[in-house]
DRENPA-3360 file (N, C-alpha, C; in nm, 2 decimals, always signed):
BEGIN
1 = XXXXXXXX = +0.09/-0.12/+0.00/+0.00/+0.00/+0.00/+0.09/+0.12/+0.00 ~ +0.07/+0.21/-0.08/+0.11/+0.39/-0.13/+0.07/+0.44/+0.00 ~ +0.17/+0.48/+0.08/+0.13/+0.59/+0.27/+0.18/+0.71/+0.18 ~ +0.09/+0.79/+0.19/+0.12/+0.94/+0.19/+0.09/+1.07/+0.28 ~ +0.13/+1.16/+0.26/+0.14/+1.29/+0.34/+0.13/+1.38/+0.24 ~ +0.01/+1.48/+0.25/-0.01/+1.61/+0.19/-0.06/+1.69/+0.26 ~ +0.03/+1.83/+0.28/+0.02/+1.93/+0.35/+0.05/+2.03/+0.31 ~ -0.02/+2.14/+0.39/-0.05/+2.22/+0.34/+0.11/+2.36/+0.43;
9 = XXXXXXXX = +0.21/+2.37/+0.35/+0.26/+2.45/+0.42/+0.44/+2.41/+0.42 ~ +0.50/+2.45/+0.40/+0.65/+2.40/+0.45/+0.70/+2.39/+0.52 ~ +0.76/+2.30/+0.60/+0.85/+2.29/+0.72/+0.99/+2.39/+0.73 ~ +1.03/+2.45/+0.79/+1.17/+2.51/+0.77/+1.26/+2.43/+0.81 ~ +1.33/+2.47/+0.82/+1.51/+2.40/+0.86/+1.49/+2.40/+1.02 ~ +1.48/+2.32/+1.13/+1.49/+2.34/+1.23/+1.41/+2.24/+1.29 ~ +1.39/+2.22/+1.45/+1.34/+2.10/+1.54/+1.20/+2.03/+1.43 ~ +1.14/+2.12/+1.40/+0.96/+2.03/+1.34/+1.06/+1.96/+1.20;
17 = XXXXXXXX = +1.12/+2.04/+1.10/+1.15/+1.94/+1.04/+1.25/+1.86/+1.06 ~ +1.34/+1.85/+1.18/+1.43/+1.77/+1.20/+1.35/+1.63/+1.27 ~ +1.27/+1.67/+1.33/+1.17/+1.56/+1.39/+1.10/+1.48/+1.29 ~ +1.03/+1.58/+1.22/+0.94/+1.49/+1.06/+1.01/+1.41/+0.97 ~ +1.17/+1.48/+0.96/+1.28/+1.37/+0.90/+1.28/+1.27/+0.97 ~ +1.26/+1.26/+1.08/+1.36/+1.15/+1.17/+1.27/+1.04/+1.21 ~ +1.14/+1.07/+1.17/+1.03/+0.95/+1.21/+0.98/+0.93/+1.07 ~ +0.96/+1.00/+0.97/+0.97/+0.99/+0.84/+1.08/+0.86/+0.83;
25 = XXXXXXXX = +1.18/+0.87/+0.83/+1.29/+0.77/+0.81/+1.27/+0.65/+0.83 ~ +1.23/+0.65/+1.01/+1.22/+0.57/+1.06/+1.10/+0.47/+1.03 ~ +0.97/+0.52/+1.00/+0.89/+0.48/+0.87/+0.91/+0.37/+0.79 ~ +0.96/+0.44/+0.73/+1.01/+0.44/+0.59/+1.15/+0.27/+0.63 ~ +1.22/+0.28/+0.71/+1.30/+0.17/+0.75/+1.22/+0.02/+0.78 ~ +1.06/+0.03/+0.89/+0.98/-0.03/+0.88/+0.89/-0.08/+0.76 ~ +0.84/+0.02/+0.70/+0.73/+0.01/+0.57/+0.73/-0.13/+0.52 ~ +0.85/-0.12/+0.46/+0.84/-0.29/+0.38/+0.78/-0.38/+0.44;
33 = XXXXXXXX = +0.81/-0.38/+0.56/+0.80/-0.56/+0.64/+0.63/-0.55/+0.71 ~ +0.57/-0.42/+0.64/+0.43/-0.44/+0.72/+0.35/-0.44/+0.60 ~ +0.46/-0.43/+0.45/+0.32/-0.44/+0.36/+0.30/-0.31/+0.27 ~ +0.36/-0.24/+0.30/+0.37/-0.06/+0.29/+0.48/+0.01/+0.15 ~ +0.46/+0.06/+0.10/+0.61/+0.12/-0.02/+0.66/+0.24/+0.02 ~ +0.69/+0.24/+0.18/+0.77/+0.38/+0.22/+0.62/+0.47/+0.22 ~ +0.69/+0.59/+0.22/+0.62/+0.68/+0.28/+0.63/+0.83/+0.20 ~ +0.53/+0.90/+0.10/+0.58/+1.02/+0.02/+0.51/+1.13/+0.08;
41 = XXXXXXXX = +0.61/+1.25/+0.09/+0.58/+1.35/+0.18/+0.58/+1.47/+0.03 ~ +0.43/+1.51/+0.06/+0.40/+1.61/-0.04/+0.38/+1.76/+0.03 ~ +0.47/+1.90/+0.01/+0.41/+2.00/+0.10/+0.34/+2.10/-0.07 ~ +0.24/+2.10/+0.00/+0.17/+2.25/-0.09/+0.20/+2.37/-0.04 ~ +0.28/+2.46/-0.12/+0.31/+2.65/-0.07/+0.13/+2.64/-0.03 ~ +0.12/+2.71/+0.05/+0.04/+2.82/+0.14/-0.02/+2.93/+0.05 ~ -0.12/+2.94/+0.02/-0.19/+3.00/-0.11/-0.21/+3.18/-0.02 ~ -0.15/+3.27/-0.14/-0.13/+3.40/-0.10/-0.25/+3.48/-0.07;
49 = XXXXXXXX = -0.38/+3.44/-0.18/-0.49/+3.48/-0.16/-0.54/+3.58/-0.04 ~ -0.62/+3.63/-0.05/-0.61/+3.74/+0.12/-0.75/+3.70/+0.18 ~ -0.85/+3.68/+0.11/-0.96/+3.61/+0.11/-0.99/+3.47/+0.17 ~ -1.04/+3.40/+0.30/-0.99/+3.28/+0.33/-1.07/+3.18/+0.27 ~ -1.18/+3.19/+0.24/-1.26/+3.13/+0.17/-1.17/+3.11/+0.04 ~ -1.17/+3.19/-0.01/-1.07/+3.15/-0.18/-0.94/+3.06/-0.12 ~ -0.83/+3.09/-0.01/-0.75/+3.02/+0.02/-0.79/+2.85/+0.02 ~ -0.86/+2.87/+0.14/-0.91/+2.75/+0.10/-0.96/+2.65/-0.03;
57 = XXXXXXXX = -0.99/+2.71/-0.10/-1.06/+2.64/-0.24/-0.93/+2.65/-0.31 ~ -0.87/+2.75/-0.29/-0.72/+2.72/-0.42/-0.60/+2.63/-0.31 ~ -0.63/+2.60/-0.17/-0.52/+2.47/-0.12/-0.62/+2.35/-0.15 ~ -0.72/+2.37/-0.12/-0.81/+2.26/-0.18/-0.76/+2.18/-0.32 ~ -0.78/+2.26/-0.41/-0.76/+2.22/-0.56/-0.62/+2.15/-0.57 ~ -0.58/+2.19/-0.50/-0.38/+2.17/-0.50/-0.36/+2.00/-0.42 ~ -0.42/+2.03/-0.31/-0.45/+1.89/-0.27/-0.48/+1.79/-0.31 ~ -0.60/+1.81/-0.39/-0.69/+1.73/-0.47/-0.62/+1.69/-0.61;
65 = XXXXXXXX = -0.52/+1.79/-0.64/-0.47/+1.70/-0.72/-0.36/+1.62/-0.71 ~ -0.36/+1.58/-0.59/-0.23/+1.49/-0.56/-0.25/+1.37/-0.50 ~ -0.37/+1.39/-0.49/-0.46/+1.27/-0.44/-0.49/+1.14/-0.51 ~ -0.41/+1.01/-0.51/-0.44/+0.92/-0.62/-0.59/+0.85/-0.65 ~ -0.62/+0.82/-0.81/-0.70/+0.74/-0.77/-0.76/+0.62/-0.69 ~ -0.85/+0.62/-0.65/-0.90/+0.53/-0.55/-0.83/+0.49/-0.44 ~ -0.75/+0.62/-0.38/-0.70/+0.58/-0.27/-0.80/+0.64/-0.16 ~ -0.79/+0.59/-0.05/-0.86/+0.59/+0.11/-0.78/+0.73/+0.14;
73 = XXXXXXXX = -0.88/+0.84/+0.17/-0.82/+0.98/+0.20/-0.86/+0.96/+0.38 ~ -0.75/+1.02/+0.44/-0.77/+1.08/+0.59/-0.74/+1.21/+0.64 ~ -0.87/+1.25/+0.63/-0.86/+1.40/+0.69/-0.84/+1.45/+0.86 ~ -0.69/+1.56/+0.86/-0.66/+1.57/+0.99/-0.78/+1.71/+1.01 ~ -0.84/+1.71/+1.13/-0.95/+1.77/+1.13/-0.98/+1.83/+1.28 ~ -0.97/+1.87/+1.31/-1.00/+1.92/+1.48/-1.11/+1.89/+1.51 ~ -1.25/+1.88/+1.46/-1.32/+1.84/+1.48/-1.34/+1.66/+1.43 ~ -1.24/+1.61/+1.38/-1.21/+1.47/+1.37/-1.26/+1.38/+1.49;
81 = XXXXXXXX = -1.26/+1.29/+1.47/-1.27/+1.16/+1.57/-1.08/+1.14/+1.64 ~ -1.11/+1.12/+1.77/-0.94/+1.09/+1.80/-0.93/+0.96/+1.84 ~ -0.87/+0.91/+1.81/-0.80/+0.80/+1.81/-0.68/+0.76/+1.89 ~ -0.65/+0.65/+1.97/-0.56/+0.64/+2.07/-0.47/+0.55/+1.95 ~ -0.33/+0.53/+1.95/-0.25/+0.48/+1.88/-0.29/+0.35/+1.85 ~ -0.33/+0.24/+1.95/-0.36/+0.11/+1.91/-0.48/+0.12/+1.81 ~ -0.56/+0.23/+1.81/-0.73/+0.20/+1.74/-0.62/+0.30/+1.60 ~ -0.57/+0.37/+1.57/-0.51/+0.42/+1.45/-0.42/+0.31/+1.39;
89 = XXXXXXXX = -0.33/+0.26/+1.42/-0.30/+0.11/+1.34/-0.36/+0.04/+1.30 ~ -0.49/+0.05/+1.38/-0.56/-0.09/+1.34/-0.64/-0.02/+1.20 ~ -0.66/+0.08/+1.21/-0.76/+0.18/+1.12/-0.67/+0.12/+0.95 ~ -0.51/+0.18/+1.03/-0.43/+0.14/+0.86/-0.39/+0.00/+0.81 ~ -0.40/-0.09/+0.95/-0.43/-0.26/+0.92/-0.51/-0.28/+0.84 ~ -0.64/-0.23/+0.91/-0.78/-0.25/+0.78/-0.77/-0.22/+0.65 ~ -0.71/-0.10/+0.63/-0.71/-0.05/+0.45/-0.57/-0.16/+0.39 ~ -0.47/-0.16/+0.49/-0.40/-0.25/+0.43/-0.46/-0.39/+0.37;
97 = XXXXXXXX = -0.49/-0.46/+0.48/-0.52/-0.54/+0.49/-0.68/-0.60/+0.40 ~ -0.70/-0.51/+0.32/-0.82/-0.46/+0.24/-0.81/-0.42/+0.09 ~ -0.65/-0.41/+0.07/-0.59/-0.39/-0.09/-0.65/-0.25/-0.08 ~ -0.63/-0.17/-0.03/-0.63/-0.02/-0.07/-0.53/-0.01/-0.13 ~ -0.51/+0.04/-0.23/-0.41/+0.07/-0.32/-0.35/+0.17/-0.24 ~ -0.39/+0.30/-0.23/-0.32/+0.41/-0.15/-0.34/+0.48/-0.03 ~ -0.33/+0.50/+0.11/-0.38/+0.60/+0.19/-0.35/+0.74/+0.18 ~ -0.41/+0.85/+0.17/-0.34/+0.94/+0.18/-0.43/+1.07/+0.29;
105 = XXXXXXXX = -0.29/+1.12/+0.39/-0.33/+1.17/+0.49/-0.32/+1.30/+0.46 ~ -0.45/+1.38/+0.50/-0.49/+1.55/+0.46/-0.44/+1.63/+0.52 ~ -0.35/+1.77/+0.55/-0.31/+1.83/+0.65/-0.36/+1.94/+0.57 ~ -0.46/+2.06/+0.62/-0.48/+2.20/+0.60/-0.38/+2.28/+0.63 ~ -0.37/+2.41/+0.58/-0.34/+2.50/+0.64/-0.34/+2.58/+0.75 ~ -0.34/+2.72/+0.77/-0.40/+2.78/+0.87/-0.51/+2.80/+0.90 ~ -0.62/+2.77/+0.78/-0.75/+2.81/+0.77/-0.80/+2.67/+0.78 ~ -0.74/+2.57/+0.79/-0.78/+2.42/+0.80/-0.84/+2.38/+0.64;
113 = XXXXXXXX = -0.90/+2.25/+0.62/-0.91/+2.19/+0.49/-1.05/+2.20/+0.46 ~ -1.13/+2.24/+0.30/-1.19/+2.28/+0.24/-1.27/+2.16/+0.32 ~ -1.45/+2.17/+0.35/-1.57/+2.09/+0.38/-1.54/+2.00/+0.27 ~ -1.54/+2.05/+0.17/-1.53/+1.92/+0.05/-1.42/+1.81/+0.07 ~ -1.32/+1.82/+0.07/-1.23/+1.73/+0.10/-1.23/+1.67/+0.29 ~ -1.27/+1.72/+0.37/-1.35/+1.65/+0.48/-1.43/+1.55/+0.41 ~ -1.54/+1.60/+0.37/-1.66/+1.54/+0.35/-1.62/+1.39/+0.26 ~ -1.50/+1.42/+0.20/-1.45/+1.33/+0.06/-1.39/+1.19/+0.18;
121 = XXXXXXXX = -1.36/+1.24/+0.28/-1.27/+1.15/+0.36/-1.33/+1.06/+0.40 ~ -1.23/+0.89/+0.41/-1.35/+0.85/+0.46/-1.30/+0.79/+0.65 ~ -1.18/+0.89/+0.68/-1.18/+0.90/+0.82/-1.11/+1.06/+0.86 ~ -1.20/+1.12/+0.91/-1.15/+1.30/+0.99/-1.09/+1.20/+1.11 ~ -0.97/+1.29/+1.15/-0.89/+1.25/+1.24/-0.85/+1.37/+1.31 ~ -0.85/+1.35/+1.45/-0.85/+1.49/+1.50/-0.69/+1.44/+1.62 ~ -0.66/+1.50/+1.64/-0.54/+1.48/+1.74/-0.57/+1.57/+1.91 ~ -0.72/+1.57/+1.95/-0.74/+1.62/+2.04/-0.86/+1.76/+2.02;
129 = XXXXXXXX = -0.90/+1.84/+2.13/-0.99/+1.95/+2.09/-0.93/+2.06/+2.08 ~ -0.80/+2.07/+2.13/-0.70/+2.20/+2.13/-0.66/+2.21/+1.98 ~ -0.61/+2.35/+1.93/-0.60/+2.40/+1.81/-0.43/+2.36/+1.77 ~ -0.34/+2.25/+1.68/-0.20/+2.32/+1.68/-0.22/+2.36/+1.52 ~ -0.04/+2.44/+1.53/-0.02/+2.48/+1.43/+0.03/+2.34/+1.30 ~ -0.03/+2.37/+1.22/-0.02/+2.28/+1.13/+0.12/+2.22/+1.11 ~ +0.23/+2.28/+1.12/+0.38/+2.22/+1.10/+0.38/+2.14/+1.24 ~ +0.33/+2.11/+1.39/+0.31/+2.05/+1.47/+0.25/+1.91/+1.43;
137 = XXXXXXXX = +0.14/+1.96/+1.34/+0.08/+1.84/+1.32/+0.06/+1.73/+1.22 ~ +0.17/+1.79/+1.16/+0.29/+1.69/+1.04/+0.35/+1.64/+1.17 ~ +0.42/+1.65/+1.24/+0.55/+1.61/+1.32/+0.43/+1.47/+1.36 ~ +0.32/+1.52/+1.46/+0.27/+1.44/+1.52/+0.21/+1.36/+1.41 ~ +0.16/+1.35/+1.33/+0.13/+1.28/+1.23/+0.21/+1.16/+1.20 ~ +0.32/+1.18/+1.17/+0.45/+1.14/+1.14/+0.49/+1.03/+1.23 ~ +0.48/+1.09/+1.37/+0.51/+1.00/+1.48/+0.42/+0.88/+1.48 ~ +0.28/+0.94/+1.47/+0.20/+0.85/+1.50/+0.22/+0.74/+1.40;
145 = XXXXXXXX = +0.24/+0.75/+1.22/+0.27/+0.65/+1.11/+0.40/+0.54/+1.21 ~ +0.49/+0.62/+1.24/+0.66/+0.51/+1.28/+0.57/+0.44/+1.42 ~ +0.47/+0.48/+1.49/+0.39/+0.40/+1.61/+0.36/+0.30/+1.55 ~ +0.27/+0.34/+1.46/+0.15/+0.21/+1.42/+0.27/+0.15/+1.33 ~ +0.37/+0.18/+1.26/+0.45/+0.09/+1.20/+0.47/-0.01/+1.27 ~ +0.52/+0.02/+1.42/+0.57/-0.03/+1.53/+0.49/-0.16/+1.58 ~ +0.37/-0.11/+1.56/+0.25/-0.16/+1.65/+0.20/-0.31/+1.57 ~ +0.20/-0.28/+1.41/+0.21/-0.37/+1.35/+0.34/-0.45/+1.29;
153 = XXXXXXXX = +0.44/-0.46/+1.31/+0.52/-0.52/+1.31/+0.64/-0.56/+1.46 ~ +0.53/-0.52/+1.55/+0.56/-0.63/+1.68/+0.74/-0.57/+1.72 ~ +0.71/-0.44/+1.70/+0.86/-0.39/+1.75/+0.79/-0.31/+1.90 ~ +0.91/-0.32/+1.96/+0.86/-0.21/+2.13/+0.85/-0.13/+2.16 ~ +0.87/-0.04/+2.01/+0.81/+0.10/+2.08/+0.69/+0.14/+2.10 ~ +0.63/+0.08/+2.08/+0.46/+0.13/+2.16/+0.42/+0.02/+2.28 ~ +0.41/+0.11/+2.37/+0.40/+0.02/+2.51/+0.25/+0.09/+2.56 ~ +0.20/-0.03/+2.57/+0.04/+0.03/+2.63/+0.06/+0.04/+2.80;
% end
């Protein structure tokens, strides 16, 4: 199965992306042995627009086209469903485990992700009710993929 990451925004040179590298990797080291082809990290520039409604619809469009056919989309969502680490593996067990050809995970920008692409998802995923900044929640994102890597291939770093 195709694991992807599309977001909305660039990381700079420093801890978020030195962190997103480093569990990205780590990923990506597991991937094979659970069934997985690595892990592709897509960032969309941050649309200039001044208008947020229009922002939205033009990161929208940008997203949308990076999105493969008939892959299983997951939208990061604040108002999402949250999920504790053991029920999120199991979420990507299932698609695996199901011949999804692709997953691919949604990250908005500052204004968060267009209703349409929510609505397109077929799991909103929320990381809690508190608001972070989107480059936070690539990192955490990230982490959580090298967890559930973990979780499904019987390595120790996920300790209940």
């Amino acid at each position: 199965m195709r694991l992807m990451v599309i977001a909305v925004g660039r990381l700079k040179d420093g801890p978020e992306r030195e962190l997103a590298e480093r569990y990205a990797k780590r990923f990506d080291d597991l991937s094979r042995r659970i069934g997985m082809r690595g892990l592709e990290l897509h960032e969309i520039p941050e649309s200039k627009v001044k208008d947020a409604a229009a922002r939205i619809a033009a990161e929208a469009a940008a997203i949308a086209g990076l999105i493969p056919d008939k892959a299983t989309v997951v939208a990061l969502d604040e108002r999402g469903k949250a999920l504790d680490s053991v029920a999120f593996s199991g979420e990507i067990r299932r698609r695996r485990d199901s011949a999804v050809p692709a997953l691919a995970f949604l990250i908005g920008g500052a204004d968060g992700l267009s209703p349409e692409l929510r609505r397109t998802a077929a799991l909103n995923l929320s990381f809690g009710a508190a608001t972070w900044p989107h480059q936070l929640v690539r990192v955490m994102l990230l982490e959580q993929l090298y967890r559930a890597a973990t979780i499904l291939s019987g390595h120790p770093y996920h300790r209940a």
